[in-house]
C-alpha positions as CSV (number, residue, x, y, z in Angstrom):
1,X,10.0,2.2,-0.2
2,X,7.9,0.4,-2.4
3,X,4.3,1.5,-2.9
4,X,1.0,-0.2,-3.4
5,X,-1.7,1.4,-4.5
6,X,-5.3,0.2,-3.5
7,X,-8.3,1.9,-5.0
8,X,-11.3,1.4,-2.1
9,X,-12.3,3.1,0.8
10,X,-13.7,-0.3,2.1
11,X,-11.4,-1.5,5.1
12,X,-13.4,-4.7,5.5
13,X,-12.6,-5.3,1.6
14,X,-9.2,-4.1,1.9
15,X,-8.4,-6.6,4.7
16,X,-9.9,-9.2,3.0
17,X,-7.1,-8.5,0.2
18,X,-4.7,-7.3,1.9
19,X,-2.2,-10.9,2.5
20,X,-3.2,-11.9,-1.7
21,X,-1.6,-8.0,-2.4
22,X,1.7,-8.9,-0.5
23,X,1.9,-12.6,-1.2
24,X,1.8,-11.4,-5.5
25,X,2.4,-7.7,-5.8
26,X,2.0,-6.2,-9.0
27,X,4.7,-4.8,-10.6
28,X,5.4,-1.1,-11.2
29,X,2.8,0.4,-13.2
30,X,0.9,-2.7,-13.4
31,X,-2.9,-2.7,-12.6
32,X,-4.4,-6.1,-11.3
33,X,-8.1,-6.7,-9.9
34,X,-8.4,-8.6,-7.0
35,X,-12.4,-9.1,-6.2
36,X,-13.6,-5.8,-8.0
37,X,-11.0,-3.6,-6.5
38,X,-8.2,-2.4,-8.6
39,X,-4.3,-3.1,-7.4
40,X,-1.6,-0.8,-8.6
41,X,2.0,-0.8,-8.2
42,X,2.6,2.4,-7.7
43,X,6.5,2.1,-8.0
44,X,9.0,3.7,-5.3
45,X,8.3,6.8,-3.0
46,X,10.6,8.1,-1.1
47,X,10.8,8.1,2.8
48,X,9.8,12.1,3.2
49,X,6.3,10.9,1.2
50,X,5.3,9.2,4.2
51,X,6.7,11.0,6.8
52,X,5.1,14.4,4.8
53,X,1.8,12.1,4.3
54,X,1.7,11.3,8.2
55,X,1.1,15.2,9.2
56,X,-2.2,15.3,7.3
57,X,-5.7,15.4,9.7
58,X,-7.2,13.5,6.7
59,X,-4.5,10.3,6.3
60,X,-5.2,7.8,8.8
61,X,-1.6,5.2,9.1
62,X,-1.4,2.5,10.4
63,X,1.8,0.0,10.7
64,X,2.8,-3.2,10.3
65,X,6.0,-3.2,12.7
66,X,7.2,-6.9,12.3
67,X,7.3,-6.4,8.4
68,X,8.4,-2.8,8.3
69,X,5.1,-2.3,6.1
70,X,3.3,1.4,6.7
71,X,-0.3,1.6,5.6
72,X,-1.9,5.1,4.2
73,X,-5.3,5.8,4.1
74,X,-6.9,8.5,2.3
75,X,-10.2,9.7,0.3
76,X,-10.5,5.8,-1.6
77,X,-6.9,4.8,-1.6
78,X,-5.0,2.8,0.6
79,X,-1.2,3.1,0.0
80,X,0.9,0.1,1.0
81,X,5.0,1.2,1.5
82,X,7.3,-1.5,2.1
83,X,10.9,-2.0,2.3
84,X,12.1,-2.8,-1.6
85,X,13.6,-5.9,-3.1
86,X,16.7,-6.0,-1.6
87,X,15.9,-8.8,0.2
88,X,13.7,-10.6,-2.1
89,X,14.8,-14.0,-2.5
C-alpha cells in the first residue's frame, strides 16, 4: 500500500485537500505544501501497518471502499494507504 502522509489535525482542512493529494501525489520522500499544510509521500507500508494501526483507541479510520483508499487519523497526521501503481496508467 502506498502511503500519504498529511501533517494537520484539521479534518475540515484535510477535506478541503484531500481530492488535490490523490489527483498529484507526491512522490516518495517528497514534501509538497498544499494551503499551509505539508504533503509527504510516505513511501510503501505494508498491509499488517494498518491492520496493527486499526486496534489502537487513539487511530480513528475511515475508508474509502469504491477506491480501496483507508484513511488513518492520529495525534496531527492523517495517513492516506492506497493500492500502489500497478494500475497506474
Amino acid at each position: 500500500m502506498k502511503c500519504i502522509s498529511v501533517y494537520t489535525d484539521n479534518f475540515e482542512a484535510f477535506s478541503d485537500i484531500y481530492e488535490q493529494i490523490l489527483d498529484s501525489p507526491p512522490a516518495d520522500n517528497e514534501d509538497v505544501v498544499l494551503e499551509g499544510i505539508t504533503v509527504s509521500g510516505s513511501g510503501e507500508v505494508p498491509e499488517q501497518y494498518i491492520e496493527r494501526m486499526k486496534v489502537k483507541p487513539e487511530v480513528v479510520v475511515m475508508r474509502e471502499k469504491q477506491r480501496g483508499i483507508t484513511i488513518l487519523q492520529h495525534g496531527n497526521v492523517f495517513e492516506i494507504c492506497m493500492p500502489g501503481d500497478e494500475t497506474a496508467e
